[in-house]
Backbone as JSON, one array per atom type, in Angstrom:
{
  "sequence": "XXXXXXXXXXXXXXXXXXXXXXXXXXXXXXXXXXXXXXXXXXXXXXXXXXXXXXXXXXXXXXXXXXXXXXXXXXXXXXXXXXXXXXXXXXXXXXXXXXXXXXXXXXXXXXXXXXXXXXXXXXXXXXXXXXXXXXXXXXXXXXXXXXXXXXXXXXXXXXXXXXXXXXXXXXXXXXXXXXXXXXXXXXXXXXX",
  "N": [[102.83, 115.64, 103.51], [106.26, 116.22, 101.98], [107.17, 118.24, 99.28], [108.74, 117.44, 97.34], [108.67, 114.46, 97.91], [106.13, 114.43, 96.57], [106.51, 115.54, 93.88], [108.57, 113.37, 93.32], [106.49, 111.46, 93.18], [104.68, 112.26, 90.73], [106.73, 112.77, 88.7], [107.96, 109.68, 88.7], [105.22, 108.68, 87.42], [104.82, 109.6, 85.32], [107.32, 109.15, 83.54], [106.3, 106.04, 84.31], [103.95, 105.93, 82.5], [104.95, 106.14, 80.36], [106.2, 104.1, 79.65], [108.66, 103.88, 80.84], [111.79, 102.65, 82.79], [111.62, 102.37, 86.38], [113.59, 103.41, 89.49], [113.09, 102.86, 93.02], [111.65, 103.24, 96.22], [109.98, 100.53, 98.13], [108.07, 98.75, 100.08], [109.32, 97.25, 101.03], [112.21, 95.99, 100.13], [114.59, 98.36, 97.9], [113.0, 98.7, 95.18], [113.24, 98.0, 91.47], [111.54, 99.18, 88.43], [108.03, 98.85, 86.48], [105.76, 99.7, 84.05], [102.94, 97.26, 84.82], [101.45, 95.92, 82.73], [103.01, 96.41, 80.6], [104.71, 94.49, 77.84], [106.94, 95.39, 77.13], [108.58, 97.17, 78.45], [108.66, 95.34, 80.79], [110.2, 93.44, 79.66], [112.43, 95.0, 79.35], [113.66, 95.18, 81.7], [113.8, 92.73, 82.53], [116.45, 92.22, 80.9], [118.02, 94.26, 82.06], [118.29, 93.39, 84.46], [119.71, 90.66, 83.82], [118.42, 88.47, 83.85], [116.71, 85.63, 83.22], [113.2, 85.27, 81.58], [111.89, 83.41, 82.31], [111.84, 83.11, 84.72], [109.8, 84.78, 86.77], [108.32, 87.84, 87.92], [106.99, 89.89, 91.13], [104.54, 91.81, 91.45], [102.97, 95.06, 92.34], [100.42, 96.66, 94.44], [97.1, 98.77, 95.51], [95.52, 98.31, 96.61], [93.7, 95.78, 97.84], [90.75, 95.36, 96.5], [91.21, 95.03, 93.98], [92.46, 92.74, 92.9], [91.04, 91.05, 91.38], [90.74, 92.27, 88.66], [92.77, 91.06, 87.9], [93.39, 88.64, 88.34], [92.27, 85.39, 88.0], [90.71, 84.01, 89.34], [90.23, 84.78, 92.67], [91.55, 83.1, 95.17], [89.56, 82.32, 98.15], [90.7, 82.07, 100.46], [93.01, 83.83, 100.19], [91.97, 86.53, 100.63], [91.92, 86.1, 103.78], [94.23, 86.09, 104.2], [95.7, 88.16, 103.77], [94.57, 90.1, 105.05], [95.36, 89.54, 107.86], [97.98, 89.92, 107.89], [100.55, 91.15, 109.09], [103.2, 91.83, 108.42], [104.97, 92.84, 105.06], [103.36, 90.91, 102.63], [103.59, 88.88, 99.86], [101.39, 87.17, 98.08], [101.49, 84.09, 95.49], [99.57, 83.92, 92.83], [97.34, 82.19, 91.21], [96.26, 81.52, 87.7], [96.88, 83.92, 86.24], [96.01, 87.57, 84.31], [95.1, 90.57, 82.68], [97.78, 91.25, 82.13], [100.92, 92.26, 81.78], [101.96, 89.39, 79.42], [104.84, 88.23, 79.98], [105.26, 88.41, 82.64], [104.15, 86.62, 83.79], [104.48, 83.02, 85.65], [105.66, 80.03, 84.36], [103.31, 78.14, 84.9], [101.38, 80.06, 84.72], [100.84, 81.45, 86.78], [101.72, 84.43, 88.94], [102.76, 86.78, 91.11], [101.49, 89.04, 93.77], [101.62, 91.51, 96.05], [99.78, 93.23, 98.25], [100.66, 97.04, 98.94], [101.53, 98.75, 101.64], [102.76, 100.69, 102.37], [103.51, 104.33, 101.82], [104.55, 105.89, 99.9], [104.63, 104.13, 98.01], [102.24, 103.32, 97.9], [100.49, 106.16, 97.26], [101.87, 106.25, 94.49], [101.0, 104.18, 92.8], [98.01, 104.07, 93.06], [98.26, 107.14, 91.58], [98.89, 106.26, 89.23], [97.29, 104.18, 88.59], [97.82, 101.6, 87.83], [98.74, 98.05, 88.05], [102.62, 98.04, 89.31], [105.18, 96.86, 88.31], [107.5, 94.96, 90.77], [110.95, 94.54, 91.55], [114.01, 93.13, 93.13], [116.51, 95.84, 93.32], [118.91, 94.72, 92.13], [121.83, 92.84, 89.93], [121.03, 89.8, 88.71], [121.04, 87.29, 90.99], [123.2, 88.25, 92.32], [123.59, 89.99, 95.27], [120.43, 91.78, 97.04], [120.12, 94.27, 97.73], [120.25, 95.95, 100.83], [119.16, 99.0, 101.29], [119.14, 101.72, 99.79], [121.86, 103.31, 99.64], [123.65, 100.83, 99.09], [123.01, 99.92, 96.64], [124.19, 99.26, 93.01], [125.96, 101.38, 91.11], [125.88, 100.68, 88.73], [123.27, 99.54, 88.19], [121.67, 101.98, 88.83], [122.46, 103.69, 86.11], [121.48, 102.48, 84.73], [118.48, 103.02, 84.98], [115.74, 104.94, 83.9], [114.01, 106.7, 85.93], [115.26, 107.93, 89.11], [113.89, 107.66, 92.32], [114.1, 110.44, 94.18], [112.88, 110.21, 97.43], [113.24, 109.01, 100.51], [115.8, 108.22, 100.09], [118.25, 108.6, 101.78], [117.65, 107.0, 104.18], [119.03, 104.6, 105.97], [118.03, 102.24, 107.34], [117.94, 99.16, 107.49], [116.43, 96.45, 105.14], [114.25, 93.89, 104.96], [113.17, 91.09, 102.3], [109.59, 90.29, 101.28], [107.49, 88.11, 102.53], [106.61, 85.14, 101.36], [104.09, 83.54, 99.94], [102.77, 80.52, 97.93], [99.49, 80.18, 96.5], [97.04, 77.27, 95.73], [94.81, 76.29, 92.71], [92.67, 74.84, 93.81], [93.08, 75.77, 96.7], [94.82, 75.06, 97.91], [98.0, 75.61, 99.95], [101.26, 76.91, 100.24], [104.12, 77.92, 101.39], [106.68, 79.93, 100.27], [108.43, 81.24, 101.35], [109.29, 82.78, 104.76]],
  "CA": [[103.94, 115.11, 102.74], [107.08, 116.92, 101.42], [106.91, 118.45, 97.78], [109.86, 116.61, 96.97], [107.68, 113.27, 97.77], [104.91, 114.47, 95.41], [107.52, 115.68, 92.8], [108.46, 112.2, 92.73], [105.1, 110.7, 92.7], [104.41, 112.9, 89.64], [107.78, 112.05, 87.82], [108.09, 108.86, 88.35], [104.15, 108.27, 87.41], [105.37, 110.09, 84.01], [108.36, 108.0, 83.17], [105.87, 104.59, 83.7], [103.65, 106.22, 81.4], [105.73, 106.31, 78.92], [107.03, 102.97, 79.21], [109.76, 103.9, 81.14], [111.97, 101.95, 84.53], [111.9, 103.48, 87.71], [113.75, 102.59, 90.77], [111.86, 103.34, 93.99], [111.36, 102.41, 97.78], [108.7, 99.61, 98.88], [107.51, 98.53, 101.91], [110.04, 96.08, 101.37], [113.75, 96.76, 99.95], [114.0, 99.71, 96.69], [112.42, 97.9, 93.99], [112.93, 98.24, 90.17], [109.99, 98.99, 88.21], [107.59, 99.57, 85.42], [104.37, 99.11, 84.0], [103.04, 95.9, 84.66], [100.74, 95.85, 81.98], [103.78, 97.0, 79.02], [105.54, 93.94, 78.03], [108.37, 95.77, 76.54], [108.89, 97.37, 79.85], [109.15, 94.38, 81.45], [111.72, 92.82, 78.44], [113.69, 95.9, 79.54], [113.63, 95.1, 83.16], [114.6, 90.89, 82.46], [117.57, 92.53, 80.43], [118.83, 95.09, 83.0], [118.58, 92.08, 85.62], [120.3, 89.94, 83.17], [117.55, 87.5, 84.17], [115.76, 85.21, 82.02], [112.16, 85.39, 81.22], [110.94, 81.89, 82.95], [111.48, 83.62, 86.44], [108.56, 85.83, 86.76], [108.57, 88.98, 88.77], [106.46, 90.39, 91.39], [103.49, 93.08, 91.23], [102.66, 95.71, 93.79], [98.86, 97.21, 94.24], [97.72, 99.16, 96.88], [94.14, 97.87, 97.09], [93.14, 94.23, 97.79], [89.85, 94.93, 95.68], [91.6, 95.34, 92.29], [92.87, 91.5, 92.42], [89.76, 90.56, 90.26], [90.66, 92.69, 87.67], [94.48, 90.66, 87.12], [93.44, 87.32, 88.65], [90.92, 85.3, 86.99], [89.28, 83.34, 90.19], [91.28, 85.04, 93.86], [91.01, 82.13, 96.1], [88.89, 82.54, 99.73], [91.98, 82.02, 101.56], [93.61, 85.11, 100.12], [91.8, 87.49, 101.51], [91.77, 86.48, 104.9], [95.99, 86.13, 104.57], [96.3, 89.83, 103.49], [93.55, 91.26, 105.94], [96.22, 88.86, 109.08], [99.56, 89.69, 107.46], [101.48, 92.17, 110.0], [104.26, 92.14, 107.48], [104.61, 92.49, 104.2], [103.47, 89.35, 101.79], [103.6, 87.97, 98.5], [100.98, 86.08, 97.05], [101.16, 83.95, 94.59], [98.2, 83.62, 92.38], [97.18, 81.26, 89.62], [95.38, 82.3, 87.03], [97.07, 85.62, 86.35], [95.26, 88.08, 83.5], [95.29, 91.6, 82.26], [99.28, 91.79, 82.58], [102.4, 91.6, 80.63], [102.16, 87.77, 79.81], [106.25, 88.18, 80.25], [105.46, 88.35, 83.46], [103.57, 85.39, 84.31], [105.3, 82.39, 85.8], [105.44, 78.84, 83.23], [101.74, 77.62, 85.05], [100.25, 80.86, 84.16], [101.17, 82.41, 88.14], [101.36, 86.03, 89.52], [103.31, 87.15, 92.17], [101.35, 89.87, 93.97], [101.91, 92.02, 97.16], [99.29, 94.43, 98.78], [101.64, 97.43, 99.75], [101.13, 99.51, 102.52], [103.84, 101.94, 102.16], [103.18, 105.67, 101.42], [105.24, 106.13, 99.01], [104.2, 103.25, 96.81], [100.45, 103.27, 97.73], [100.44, 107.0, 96.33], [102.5, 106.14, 92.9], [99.9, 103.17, 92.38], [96.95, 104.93, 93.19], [97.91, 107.84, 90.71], [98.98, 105.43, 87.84], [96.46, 103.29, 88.35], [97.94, 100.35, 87.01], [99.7, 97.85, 89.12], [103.63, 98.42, 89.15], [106.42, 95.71, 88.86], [108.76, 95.12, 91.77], [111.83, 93.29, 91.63], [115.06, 93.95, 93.78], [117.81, 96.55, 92.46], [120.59, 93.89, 91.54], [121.62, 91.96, 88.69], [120.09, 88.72, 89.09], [122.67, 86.26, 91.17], [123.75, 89.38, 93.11], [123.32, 90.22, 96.78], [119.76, 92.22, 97.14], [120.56, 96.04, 98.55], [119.11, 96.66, 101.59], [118.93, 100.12, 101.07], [119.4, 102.99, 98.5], [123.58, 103.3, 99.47], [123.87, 99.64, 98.5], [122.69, 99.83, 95.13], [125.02, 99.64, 92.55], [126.24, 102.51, 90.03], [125.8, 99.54, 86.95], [121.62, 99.93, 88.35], [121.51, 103.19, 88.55], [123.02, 104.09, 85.25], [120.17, 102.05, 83.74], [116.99, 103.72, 85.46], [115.1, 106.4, 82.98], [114.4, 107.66, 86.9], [115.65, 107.07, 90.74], [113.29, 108.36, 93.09], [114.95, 110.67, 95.63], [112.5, 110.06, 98.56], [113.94, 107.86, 101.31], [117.25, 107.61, 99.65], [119.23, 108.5, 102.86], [117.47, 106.41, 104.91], [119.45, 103.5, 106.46], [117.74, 101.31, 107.99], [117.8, 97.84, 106.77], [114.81, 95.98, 104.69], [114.12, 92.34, 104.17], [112.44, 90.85, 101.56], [108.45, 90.1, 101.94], [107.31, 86.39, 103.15], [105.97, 84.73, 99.64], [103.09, 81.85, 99.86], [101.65, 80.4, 96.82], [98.26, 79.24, 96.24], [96.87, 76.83, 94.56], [93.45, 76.49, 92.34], [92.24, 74.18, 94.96], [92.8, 76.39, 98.0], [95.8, 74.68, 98.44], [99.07, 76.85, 100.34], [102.6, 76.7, 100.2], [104.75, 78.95, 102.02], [108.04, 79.55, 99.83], [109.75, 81.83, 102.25], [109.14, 83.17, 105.62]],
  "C": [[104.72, 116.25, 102.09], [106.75, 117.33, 100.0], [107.99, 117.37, 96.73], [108.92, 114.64, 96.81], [106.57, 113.19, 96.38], [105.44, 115.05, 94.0], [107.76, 114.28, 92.26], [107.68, 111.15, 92.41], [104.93, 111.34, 90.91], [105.7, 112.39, 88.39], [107.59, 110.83, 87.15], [106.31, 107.84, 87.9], [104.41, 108.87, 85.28], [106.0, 109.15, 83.25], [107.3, 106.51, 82.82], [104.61, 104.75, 82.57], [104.28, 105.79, 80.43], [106.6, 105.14, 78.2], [108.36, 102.71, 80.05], [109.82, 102.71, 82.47], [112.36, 102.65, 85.46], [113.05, 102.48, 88.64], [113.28, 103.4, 91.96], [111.51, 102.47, 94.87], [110.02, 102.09, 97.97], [108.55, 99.47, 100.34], [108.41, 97.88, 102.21], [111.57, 96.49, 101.12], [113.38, 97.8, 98.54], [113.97, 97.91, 95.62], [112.8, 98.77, 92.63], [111.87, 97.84, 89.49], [108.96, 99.62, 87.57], [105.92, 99.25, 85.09], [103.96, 97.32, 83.78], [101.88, 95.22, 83.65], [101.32, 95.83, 80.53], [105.03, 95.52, 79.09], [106.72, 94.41, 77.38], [108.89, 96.45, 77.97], [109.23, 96.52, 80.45], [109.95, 93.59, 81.24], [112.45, 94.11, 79.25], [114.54, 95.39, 80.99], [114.52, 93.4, 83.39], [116.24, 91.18, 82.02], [118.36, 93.64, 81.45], [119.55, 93.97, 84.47], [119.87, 91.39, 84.88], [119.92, 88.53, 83.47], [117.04, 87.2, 83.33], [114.37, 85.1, 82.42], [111.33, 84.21, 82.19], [111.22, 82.71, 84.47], [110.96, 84.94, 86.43], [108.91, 86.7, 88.23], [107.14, 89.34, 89.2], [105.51, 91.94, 91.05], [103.1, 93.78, 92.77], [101.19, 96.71, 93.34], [98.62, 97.81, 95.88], [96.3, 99.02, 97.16], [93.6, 96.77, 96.29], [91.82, 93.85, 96.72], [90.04, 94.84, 94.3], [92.02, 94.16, 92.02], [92.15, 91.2, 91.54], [90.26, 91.13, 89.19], [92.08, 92.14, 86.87], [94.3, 89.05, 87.7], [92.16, 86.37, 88.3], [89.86, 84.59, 88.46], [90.66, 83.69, 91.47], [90.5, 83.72, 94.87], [90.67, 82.56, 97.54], [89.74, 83.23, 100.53], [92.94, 83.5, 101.71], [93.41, 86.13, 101.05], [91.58, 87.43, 102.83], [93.69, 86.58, 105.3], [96.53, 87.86, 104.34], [95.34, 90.39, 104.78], [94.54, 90.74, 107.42], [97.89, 89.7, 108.8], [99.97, 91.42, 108.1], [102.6, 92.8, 109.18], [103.97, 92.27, 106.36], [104.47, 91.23, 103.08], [102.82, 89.66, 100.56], [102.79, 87.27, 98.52], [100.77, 85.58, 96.21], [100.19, 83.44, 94.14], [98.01, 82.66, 91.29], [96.17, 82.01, 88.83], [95.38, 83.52, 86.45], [96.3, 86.08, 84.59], [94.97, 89.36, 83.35], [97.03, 92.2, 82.11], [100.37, 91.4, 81.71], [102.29, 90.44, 81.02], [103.26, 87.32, 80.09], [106.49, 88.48, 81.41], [104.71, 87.46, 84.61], [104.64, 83.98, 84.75], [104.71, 81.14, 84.35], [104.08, 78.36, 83.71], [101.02, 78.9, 85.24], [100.23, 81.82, 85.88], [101.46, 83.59, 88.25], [101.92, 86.31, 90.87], [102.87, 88.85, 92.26], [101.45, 90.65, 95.7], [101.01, 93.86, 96.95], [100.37, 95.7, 99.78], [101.06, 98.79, 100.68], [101.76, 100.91, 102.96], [103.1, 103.36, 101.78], [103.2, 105.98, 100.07], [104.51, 105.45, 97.71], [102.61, 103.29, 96.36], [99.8, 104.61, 96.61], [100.66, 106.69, 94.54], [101.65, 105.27, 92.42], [98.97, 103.63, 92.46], [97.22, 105.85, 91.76], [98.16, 107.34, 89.61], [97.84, 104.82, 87.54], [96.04, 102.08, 87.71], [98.9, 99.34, 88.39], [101.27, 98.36, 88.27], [104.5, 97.14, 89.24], [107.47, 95.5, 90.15], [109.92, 94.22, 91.38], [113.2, 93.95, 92.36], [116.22, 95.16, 92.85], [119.02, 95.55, 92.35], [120.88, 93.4, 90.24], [121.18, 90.75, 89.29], [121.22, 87.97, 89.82], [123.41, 87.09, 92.45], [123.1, 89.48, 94.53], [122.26, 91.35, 96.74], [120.39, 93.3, 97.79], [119.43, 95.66, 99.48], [118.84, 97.36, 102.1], [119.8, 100.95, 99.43], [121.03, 102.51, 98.76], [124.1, 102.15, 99.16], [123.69, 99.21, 97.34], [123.73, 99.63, 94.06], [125.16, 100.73, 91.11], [125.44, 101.66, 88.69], [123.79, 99.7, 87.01], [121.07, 101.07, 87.95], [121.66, 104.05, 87.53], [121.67, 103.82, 84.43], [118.78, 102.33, 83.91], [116.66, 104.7, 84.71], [114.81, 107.2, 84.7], [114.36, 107.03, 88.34], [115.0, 108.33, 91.22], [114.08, 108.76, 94.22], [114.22, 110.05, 97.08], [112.92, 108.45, 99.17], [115.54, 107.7, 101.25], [118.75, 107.77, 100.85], [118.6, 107.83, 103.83], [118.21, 104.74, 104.78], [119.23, 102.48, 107.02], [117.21, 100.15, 106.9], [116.81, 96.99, 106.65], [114.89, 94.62, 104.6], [113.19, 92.26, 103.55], [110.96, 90.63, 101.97], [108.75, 88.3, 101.92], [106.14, 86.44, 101.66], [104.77, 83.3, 100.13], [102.23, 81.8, 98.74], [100.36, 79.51, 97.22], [97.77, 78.39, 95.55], [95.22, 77.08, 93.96], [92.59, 76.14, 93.64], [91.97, 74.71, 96.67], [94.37, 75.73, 98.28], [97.06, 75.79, 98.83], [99.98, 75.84, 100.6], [103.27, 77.8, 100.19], [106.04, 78.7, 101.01], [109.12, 80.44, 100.64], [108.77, 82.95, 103.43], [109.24, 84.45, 106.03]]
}
């Protein structure tokens, strides 16, 4: 890996220290994103969106065995949908626990995604906390799907924008989301 890569691992592992919001490429489109453990971090993040609080934001981890430690009971089913999933996915969890409660949905839910990325797996790994994701837009707004799509009004508001990737063009879609229920029960909310 480039120095420039591990420059920005190191940075932007600084910044969420400290409380700060990053923006920074997923597996999926660039995500904005902070500690998901600091709920003032994550108040910052609802207010940069200009999103309200009842729509809960995704988490990114970069190993399936750390669910236990943010989900109070991971249902069966889970782990055989992450160990199948070709792409990247979202699951949502019930039961969520150790995490900014400002980032729980209204029945106590968790939107999490095992990421497989480099980039991200590193920055999670050396934090060692999970990390928030949520797209670079204001809320309402058309998702970027890439860095040159972003807008200035985003970027202005990041403590830091990770260079790596940022000239890459090729176009991201969102991950495929399915919630769970206590029960075992599934429900796909997007493909």
């Amino acid at each position: 890996m480039s120095n420039s890569f591990n420059d920005d691992i190191v940075k932007a592992v600084e910044v969420l220290r400290s409380g700060g919001i990053i923006l920074y490429p997923t597996d999926t489109i660039w995500g904005i994103g902070c500690d998901a453990t600091n709920p003032e971090a994550v108040s910052r993040i609802y207010e940069i969106k200009q999103r309200v609080d009842a729509k809960s934001m995704l988490i990114l981890m970069e190993n399936p065995n750390l669910l236990n430690s943010y989900i109070s009971e991971v249902p069966e089913i889970a782990w055989d949908l992450i160990e199948v999933a070709d792409t990247p996915l979202t699951i949502i969890y019930p039961g969520a626990k150790n995490l900014a409660t400002n980032l729980f949905a209204a029945d106590g839910s968790i939107g999490i995604r095992i990421t497989s990325e480099p980039f991200t797996q590193q920055l999670i790994q050396r934090f060692r906390k999970p990390v928030v994701s949520t797209s670079a837009n204001i809320s309402g707004q058309k998702s970027p799907q890439n860095f040159s799509e972003i807008s200035g009004e985003i970027l202005r508001l990041m403590d830091y924008v990770v260079e790596y990737r940022q000239d890459d063009q090729s176009r991201s879609n969102p991950s495929g989301i399915i919630k769970l229920g206590v029960g075992g029960q599934i429900e796909v909310i997007r493909k």
